[in-house]
C-alpha positions as CSV (number, residue, x, y, z in Angstrom):
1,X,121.2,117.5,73.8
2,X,117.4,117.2,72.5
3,X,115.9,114.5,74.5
4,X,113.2,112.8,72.6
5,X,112.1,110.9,75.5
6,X,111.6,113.7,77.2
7,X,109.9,115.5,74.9
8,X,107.4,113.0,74.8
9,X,107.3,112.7,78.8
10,X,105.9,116.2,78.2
11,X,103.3,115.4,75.7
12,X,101.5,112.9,77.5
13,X,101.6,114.9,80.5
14,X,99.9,118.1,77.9
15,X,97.2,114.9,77.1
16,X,93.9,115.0,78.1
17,X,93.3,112.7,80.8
18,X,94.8,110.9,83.5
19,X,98.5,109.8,83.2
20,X,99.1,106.3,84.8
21,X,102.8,106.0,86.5
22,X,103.8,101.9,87.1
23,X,107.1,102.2,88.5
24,X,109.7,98.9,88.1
25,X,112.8,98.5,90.2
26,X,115.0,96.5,87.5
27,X,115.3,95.8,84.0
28,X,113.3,92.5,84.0
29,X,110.3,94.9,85.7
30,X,110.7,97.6,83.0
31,X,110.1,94.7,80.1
32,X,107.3,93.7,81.5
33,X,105.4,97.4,81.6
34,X,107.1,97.9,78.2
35,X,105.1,95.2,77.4
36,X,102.1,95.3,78.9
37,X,101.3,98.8,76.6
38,X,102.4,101.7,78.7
39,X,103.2,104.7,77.2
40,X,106.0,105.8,80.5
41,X,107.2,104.2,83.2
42,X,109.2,105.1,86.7
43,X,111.3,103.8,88.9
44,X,110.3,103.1,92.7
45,X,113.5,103.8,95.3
46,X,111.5,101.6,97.7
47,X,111.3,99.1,95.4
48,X,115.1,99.4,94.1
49,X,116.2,99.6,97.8
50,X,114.4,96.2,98.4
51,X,115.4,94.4,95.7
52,X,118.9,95.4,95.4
53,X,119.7,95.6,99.1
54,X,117.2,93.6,101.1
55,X,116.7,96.6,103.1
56,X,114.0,99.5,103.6
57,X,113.7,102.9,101.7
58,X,115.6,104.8,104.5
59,X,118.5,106.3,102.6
60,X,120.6,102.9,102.5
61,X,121.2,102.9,99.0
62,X,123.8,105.1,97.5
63,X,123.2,107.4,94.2
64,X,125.7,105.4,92.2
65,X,123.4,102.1,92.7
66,X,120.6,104.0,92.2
67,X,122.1,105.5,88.7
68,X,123.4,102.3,87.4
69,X,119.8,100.8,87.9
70,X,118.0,103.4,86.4
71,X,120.3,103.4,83.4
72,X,119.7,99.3,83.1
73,X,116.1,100.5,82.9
74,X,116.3,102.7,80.6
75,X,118.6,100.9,78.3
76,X,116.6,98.0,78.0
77,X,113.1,99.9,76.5
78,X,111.6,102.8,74.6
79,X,109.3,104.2,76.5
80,X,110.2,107.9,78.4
81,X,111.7,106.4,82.3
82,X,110.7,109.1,85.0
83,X,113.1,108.1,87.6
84,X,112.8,108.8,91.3
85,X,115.8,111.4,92.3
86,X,114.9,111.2,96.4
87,X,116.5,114.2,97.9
88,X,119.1,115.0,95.4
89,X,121.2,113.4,97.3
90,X,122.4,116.7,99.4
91,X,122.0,120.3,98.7
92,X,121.2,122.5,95.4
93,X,124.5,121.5,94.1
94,X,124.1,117.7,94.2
95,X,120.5,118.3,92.5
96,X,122.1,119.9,90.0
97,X,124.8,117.1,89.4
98,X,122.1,114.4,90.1
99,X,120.2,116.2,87.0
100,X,122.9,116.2,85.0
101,X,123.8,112.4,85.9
102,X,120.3,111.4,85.0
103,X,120.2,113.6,81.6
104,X,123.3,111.5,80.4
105,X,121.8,108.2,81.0
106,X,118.6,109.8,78.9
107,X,116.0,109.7,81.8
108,X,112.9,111.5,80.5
109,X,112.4,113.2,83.8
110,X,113.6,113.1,87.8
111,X,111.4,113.9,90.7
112,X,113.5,115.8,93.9
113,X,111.4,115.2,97.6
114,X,111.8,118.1,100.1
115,X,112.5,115.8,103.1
116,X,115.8,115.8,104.9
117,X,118.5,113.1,104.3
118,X,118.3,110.2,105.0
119,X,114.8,110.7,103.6
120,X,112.8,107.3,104.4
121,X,109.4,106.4,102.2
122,X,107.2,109.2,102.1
123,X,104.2,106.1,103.5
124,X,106.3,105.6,106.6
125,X,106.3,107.7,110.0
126,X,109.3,109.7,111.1
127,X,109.7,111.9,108.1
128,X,111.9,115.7,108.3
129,X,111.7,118.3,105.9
130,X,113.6,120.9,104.3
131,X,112.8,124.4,104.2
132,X,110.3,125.8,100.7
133,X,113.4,127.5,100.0
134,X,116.0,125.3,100.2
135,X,113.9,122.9,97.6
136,X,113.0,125.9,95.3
137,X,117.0,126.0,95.0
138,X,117.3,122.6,94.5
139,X,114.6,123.1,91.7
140,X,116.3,126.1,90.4
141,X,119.6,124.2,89.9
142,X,118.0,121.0,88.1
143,X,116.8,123.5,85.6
144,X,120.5,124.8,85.3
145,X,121.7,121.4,84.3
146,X,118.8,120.8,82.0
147,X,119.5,124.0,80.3
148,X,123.6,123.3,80.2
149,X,122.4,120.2,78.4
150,X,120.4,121.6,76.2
151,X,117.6,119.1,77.7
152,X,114.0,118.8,77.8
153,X,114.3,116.4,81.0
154,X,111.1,117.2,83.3
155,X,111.7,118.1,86.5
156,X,108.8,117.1,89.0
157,X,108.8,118.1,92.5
158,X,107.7,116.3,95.7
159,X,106.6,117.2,99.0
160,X,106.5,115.8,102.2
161,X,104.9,118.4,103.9
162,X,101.4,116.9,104.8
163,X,102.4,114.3,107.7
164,X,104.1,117.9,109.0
165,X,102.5,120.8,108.2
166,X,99.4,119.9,107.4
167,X,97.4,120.6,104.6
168,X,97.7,124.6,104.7
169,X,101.6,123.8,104.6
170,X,100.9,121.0,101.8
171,X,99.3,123.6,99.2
172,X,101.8,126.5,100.2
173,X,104.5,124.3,99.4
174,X,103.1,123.3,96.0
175,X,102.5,126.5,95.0
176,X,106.1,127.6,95.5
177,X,107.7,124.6,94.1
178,X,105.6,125.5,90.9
179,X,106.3,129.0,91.0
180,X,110.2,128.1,91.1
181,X,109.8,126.1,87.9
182,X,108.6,122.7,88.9
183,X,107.4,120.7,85.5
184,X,104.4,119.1,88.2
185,X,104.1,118.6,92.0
186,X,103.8,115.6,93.6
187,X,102.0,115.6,96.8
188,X,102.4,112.5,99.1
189,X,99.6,110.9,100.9
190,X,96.6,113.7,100.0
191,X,93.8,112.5,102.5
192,X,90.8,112.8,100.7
193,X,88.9,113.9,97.7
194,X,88.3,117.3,98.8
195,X,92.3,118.2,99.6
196,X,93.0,116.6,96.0
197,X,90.7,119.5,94.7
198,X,92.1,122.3,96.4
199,X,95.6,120.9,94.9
200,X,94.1,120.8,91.6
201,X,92.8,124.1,91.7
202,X,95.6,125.7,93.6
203,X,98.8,124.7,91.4
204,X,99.5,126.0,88.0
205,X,101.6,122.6,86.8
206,X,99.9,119.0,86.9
207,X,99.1,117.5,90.2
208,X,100.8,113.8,90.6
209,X,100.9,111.4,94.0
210,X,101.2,107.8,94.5
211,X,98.5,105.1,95.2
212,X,100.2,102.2,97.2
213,X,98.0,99.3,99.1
214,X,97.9,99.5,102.5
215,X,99.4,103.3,102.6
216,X,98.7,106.6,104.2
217,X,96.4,107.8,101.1
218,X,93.1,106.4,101.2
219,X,92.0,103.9,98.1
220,X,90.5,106.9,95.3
221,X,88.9,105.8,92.1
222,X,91.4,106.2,89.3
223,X,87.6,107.8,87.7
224,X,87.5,110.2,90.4
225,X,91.1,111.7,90.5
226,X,90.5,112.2,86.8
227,X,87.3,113.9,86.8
228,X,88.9,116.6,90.0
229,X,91.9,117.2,87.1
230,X,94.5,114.8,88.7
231,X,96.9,114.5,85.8
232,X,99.4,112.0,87.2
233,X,99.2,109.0,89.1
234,X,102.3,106.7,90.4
235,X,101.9,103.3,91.4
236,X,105.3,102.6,92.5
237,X,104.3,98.5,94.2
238,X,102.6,97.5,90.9
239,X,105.6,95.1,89.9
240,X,107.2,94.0,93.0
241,X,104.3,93.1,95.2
242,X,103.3,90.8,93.0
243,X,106.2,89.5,92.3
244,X,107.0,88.8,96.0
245,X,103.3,87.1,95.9
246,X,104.0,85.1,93.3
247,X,107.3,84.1,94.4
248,X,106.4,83.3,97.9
249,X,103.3,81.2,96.5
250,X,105.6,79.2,94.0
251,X,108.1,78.1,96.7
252,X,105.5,77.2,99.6
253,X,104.0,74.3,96.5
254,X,108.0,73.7,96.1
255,X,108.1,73.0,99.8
256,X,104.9,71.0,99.3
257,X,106.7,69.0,96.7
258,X,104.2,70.1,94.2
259,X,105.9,70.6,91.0
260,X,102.6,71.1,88.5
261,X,101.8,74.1,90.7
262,X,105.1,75.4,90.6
263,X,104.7,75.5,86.8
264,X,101.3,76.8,87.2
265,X,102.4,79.8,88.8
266,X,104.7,80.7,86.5
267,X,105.6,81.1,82.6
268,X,107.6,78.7,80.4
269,X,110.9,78.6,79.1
270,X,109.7,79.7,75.9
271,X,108.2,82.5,77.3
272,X,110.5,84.1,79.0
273,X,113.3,83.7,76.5
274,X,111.1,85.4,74.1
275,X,110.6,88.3,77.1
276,X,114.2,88.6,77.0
277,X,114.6,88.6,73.4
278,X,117.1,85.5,72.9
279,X,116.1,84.5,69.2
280,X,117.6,88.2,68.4
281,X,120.5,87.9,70.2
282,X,121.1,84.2,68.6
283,X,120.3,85.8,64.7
284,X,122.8,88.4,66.0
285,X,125.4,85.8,67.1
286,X,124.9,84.1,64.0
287,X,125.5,87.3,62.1
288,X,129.0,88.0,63.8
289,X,130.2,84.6,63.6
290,X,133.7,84.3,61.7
291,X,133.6,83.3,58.6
């Protein structure tokens, strides 16, 4: 099962330069970074958690909610869909069927976190961890199911470790998830410039984190991670903060009675039935219509 999605998932990340990640949390979200020219996109579970729940990225949401959203997302463009696999949702085994799940739906690649479930966003205090070699096992048996399937999927690997271990335990960690066959690592909340380095140098697969506003890793220069050899950068609140902005915004000049602004903020009806593609799905009716 020759994934071509994944395939080029892997070619972008053999590119020079830096790889930009904007992660969406529905299928609406994935348009709009379809559209707006990126070569890949991902999927944020603390975005999915809070838009299909209400609720925080503490383990809430079950794999089958998380599945059928990723599989809306990736239905609905062509760009390779790197979706965020948490924990695996248990031990080496449920990796191995959460690879497989995620092969089927054509995800271009999964990322597995070594923290203990429920995990909770890697941003927020609190966080547990498995041991180096439970998560090599769990890395082990994702390849298994990508070489069952006959898959290119990429299978990045995440670790939790520097809110507990420490830096030391951060690139130990990295190096071992690599070694056990990671495709990259993806190190949450690096503190500064000179611990992104030491990754850099350290690892033997690309180095990827996340940039969030107001989180636990400090604001770095997009020009910066680049020039250290960063090869992959996730921005996992580039959708749904500003939609929540926007949203919030257009119903306080609702509340204000102020109708122009509400349309200000927003796009037209025309616009967002062309978004959604409703002239094609018209033609297509018209196409189909007994005759």
């Amino acid at each position: 099962m020759s994934n071509s999605r994944s395939r080029i998932f892997r070619e972008l990340l053999e590119r020079p330069g830096l790889l930009l990640r904007p992660c969406g949390y529905d299928a609406l979200s994935a348009l709009l970074i379809e559209k707006a020219g990126f070569e890949l996109m991902g999927t944020s579970g603390y975005a999915i958690a809070a838009s299909a729940i209400g609720q925080p990225d503490l383990g809430l949401i079950s794999f089958g909610e998380l599945l059928e959203r990723a599989r809306n997302i990736i239905n609905c463009v062509s760009i390779p869909v790197d979706v965020d696999a948490d924990t695996g949702y248990g031990n080496a085994l449920n990796a191995y069927w959460t690879a497989k799940n995620y092969i089927w739906i054509d995800a271009a690649g999964i990322r597995i976190e070594d923290q203990t479930w429920p995990k909770r966003c890697g941003h927020m205090n609190g966080k547990s961890i498995i041991s180096k070699e439970e998560m090599a096992a769990k890395i082990r048996a994702a390849i298994r199911a990508r070489e069952e399937e006959g898959s290119e999927l990429v299978i990045g690997a995440r670790t939790d470790a520097r809110a507990i271990e420490g830096f030391e335990g951060t690139v130990e960690r990295a190096m071992f998830y690599a070694q056990a066959g990671a495709d990259y690592v993806y190190v949450e909340c690096p503190q500064s410039l000179q611990e992104v380095a030491r990754l850099v140098k350290s690892i033997s697969v690309p180095l990827a984190f996340n940039l969030i506003a107001g989180g636990k890793t400090p604001n770095f220069a997009l020009a910066e991670l680049e020039d250290l050899g960063v090869k992959y950068i996730s921005i996992p609140m580039i959708c749904i903060y500003p939609a929540v902005r926007s949203i919030l915004d257009a119903l306080q000049a609702l509340r204000e009675g102020d109708l122009n602004r509400v349309g200000e903020l927003g796009i037209n009806w025309s616009q967002f039935n062309e978004l959604i593609g409703v002239k094609r799905w018209r033609r297509l009716e018209e196409e189909s219509a007994v005759r």
